[in-house]
C-alpha positions in Angstrom: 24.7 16.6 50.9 21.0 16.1 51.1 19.0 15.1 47.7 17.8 17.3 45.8 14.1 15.8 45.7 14.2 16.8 49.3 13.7 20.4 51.4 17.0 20.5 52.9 18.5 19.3 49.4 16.8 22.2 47.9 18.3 24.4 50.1 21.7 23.1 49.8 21.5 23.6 45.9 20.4 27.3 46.4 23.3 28.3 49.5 25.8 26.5 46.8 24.8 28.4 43.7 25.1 31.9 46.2 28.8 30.3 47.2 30.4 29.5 43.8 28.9 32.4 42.2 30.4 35.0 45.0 26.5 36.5 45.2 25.3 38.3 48.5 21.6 36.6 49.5 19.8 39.8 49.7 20.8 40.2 46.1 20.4 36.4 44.8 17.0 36.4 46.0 16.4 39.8 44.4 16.8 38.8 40.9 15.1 36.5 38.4 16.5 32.8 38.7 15.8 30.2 36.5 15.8 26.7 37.6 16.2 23.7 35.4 15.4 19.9 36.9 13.3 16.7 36.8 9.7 16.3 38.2 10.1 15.8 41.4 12.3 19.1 41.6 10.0 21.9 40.0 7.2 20.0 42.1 8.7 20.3 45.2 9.8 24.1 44.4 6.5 25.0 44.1 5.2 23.1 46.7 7.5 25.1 49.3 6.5 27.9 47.5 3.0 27.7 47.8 3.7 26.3 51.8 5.1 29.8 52.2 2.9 31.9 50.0 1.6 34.7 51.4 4.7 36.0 52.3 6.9 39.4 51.5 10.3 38.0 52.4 12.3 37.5 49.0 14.0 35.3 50.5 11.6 33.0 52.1 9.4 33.1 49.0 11.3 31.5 46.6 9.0 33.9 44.2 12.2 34.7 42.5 12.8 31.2 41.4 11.1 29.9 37.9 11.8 26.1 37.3 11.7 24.3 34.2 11.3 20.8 33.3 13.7 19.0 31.7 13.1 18.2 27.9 15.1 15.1 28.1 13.1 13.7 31.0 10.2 14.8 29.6 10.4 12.7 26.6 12.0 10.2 28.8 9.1 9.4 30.8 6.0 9.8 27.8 8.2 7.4 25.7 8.5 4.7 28.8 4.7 5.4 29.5 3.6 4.6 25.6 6.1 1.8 25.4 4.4 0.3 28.4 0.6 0.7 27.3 1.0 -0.5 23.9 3.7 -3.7 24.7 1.1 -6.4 24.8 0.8 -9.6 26.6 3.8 -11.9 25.8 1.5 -15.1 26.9 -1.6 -14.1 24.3 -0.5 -15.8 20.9 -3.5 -13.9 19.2 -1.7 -10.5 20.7 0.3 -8.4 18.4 1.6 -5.6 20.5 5.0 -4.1 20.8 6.4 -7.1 21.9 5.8 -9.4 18.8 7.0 -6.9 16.3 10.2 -6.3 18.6 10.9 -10.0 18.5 10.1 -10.0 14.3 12.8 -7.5 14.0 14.9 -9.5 16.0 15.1 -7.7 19.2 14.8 -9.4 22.9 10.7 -8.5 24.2 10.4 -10.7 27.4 9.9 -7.1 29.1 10.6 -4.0 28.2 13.2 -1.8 28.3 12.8 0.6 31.0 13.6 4.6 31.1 16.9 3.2 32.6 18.6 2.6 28.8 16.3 5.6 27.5 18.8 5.3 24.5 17.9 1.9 23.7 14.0 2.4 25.1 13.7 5.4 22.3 15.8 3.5 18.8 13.5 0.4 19.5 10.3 2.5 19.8 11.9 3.8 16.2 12.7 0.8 14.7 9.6 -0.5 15.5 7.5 2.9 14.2 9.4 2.8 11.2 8.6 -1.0 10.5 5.2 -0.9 10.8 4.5 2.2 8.7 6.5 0.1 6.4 3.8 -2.8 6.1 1.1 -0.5 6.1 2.7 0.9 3.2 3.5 -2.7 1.7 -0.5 -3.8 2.2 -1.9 -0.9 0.8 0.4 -1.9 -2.3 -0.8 -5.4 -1.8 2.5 -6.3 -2.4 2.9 -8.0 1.5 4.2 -11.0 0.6 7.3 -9.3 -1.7 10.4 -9.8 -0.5 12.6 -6.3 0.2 15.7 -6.2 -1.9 18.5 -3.7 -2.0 17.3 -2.7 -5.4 15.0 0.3 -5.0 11.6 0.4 -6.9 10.8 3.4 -9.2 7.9 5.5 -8.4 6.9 8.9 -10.3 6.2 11.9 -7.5 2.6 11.5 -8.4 2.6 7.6 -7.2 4.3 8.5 -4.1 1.7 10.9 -3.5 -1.2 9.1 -3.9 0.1 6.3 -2.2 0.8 8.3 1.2 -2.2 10.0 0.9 -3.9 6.2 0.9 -1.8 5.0 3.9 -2.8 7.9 5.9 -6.7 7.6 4.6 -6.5 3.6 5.8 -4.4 3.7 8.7 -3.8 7.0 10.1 -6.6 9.3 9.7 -9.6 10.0 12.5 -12.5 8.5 10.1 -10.2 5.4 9.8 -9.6 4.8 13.7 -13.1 6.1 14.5 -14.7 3.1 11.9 -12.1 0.5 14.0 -13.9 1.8 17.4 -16.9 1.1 15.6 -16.5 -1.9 14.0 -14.6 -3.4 17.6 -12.0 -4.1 15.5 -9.4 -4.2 18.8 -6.0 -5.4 16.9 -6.3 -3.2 13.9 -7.2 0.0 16.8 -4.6 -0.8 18.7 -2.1 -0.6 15.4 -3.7 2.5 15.0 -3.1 4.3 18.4 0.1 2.6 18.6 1.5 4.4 15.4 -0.2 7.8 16.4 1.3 7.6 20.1 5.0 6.5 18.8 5.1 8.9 16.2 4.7 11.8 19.1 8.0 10.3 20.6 9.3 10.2 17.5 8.9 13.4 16.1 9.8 15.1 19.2 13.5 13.2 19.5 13.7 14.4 16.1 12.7 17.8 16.5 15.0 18.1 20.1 17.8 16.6 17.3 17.7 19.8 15.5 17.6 22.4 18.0 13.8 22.9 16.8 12.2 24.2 19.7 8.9 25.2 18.2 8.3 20.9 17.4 9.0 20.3 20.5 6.3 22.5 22.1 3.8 21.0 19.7 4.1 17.5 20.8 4.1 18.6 24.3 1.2 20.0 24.2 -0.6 16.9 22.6 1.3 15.3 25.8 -0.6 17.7 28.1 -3.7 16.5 27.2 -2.2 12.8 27.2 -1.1 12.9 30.6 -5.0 13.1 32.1 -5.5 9.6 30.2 -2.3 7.4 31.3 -1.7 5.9 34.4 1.9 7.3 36.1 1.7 10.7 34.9 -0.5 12.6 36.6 1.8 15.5 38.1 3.0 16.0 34.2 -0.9 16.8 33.3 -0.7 19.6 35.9 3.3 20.8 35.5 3.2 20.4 31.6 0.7 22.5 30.9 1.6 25.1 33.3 5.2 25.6 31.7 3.7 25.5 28.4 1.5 28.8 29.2 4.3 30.1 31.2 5.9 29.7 27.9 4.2 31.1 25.6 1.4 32.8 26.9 1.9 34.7 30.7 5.7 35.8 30.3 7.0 38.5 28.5 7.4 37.7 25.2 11.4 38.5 25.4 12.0 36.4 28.1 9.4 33.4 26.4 11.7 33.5 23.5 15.2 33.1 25.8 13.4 30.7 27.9 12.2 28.7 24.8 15.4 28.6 23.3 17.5 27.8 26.7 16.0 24.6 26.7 18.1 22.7 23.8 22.3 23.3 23.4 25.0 21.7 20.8 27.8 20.8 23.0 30.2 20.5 19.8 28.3 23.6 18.1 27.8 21.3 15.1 24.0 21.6 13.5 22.1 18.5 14.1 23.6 17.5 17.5 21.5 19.4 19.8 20.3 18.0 23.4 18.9 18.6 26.5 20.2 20.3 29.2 19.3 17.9 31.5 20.9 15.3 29.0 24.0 17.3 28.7 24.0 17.0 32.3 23.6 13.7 33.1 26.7 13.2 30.7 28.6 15.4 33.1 27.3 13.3 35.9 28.4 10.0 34.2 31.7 11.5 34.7 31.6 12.6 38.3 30.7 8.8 39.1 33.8 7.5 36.7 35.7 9.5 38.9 33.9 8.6 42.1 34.6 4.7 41.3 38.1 4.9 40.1 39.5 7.0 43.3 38.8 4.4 45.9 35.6 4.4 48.5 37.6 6.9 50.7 36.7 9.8 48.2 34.7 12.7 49.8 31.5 14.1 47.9 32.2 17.5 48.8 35.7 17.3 46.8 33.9 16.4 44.3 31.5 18.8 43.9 34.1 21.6 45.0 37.2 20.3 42.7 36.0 17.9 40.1 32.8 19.0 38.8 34.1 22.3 37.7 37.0 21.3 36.2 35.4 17.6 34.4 34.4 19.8 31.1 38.0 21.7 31.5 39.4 18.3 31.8 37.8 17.2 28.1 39.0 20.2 26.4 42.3 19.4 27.0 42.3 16.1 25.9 40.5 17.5 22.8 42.9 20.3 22.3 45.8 17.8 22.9 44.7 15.3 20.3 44.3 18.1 18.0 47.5 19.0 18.2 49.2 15.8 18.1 47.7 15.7 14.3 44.3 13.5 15.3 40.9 14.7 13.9 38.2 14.9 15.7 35.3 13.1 14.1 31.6 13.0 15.6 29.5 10.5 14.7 25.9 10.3 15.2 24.0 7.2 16.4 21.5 6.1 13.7 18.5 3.5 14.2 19.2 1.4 11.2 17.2 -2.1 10.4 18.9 -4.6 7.9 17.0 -6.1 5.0 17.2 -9.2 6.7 15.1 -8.1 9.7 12.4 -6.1 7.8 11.8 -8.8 5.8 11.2 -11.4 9.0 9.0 -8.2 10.1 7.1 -8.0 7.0 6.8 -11.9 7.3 5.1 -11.8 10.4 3.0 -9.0 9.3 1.5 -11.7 6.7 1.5 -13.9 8.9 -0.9 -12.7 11.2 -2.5 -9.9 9.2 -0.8 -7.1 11.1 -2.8 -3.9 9.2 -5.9 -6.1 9.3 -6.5 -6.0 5.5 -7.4 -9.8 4.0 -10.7 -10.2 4.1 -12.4 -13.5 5.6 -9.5 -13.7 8.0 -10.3 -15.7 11.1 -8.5 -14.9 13.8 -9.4 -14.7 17.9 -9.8 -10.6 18.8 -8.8 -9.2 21.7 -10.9 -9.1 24.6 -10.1 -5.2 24.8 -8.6 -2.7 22.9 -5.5 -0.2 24.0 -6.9 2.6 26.0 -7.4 5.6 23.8 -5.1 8.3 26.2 -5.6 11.5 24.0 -9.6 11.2 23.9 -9.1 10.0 27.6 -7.2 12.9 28.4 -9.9 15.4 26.4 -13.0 13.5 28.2 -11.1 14.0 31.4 -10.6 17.5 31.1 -14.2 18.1 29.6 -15.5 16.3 32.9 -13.3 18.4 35.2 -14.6 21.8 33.5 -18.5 20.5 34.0 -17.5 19.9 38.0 -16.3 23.3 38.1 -12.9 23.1 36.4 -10.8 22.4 40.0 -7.9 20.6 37.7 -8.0 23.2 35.2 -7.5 25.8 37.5 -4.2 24.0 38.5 -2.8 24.9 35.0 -2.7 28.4 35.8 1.0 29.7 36.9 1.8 30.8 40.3 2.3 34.4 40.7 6.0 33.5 40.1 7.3 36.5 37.7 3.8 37.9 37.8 4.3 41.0 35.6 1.3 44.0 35.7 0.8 45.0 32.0 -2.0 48.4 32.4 -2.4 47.7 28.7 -3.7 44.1 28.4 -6.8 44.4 30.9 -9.3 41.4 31.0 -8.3 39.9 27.9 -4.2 39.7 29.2 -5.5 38.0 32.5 -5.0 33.6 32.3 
């Protein structure tokens, strides 16, 4: 079996599909198909599609196949890319990026984690969000030096209103990170764009958590823009945005909406425990390999694809079923990013320590030499340079003439 990042791999995945689902060519290549993978899959779709475009063939077009990318890797590969610009340098004692306020909450920061243990990679980008909202929140109080105790502190709704709407005037707003630019205040910048470019990762594992499809599409698009101003993204700056229109602007709107909502399942059906296809999948492939390793090296890939793969989920519904029988309840537990007292206060300690939100006045402490590249106004300047050259990147957001509809109704204003 060749990869599936690869021509003949490609091909493989398309004569399988035809096999197992008993479909003739002429008529598989007839009929709208929608493809689901990484990067390196929709990119090489259309990239043999575009290598054989013009051409009338169905079946030598591939214009019958739509690809979409996978939200999991998606958010896989923007978390590993923010976690990477904003980490810091370890051997700068003045630095306080990602890495010190890992190691305040306790957590190993020699290097970080990579997309590898996306699990772990995503809680600590949480854990360290969360923290650091926390001692913004705790110096706008000017309560930094208070020690956190289990006993909770009584605030009417007007307090708690005010004092968010001060965090976010201080800490979170445009005026307050455009008057750090000015000022060349690097550390307290590069809190600011830190917290801004977490909370995208964030809010879009919490929004993929729900099944809420509509948050999802938000953040990507602040992606698409975010892509054009970080190093290691480039093809997502031209595939994101492409899917997005595809998404909700060129298709039908019938087919946006089953497309849209295709993206995100609940395996157990219960709310709140929604992922990714491609998540669910790799899940499924976890157990291919468990197989693989625990039938000897003499095992044959193609028994495994023919014999094991369909029957793995077939294979956990009986164990299910049989436990259920045999009088065992089945519980599901979520895993939550929790942080003990304990560790927030050794965060909030170094936050004192080495004036974290930048707030003590007459404090003396070496800059940086730079501040954290900026990727969403990188991204905008980016795109507002491409569009004076002529627009040749913009043009590349426009989809193919993959499930290319004629609407008589829509005239200019219909056309992308």
């Amino acid at each position: 079996m060749a990869s599936d990042n690869s021509s003949s791999g490609i091909a493989d995945v398309l004569e399988g599909i035809t096999q197992q689902a008993n479909i003739p060519p002429s008529i598989f290549f007839s009929e709208l198909r929608v493809l689901e993978g990484n990067l390196a899959t929709c990119s090489l779709i259309e990239s043999l599609r575009a290598l054989r475009r013009p051409n009338n063939y169905p079946h030598e077009s591939l214009e019958n196949n739509f690809t979409l990318l996978g939200a999991s890797h998606v958010l896989w590969n923007f978390a590993q890319a923010l976690n990477l610009l904003h980490h810091g340098d370890n051997t700068d004692s003045s630095n306080t990026g990602v890495w010190r306020l890992l190691a305040a909450l306790g957590i190993p920061s020699d290097q970080p984690t990579t997309k590898k243990d996306f699990n772990l990679m995503i809680a600590n980008m949480r854990r360290v969000h969360y923290a650091t909202i926390l001692s913004m929140i705790m110096a706008t109080k000017e309560t930094s030096n208070r020690i956190l105790t289990e006993e909770k502190e009584e605030m009417t709704p007007g307090d708690i209103d005010d004092l968010v709407d001060k965090v976010y005037e201080n800490f979170m707003s445009v005026n307050a990170l455009e008057k750090a630019k000015e000022d060349k205040d690097h550390r307290l910048t590069n809190l600011m764009l830190q917290v801004r470019d977490f909370a995208t990762v964030v809010e879009c594992d919490n929004a993929m958590r729900t099944g809420d499809i509509g948050r999802v599409l938000n953040m990507w698009r602040l992606w698409s823009m975010m892509a054009h101003g970080i190093k290691g993204l480039n093809k997502y700056g031209i595939q994101l945005p492409r899917m997005l229109l595809l998404l909700t602007k060129a298709l039908p709107e019938g087919l946006q909406k089953v497309l849209r909502h295709s993206l995100l399942i609940s395996p157990t059906g219960l709310p709140g425990h929604f992922v990714a296809k491609d998540f669910y999948l790799e899940l499924q492939n976890y157990w291919l390999k468990y197989f693989f390793n625990c039938t000897g090296t003499g095992t044959k890939i193609l028994r495994l694809v023919d014999k094991i793969s369909i029957n793995v989920p077939t294979l956990q519904k009986i164990l299910r079923d049989a436990q259920g029988e045999s009088g065992k309840k089945q519980i599901y537990q979520s895993h939550k990013c929790k942080m003990s007292l304990v560790n927030l206060n050794s965060f909030l300690r170094m936050a004192e320590q080495y004036n974290l939100c930048c707030v003590k006045e007459g404090w003396k402490m070496k800059n940086l030499k730079e501040a954290t590249t900026d990727v969403l106004s990188k991204g905008f300047s980016s795109l507002q340079e491409d569009y004076a050259r002529g627009g040749i990147k913009i043009q590349k957001f426009n989809p193919s003439t993959v499930l290319d509809h004629p609407d008589e109704n829509a005239g200019d204003e219909g056309q992308l």
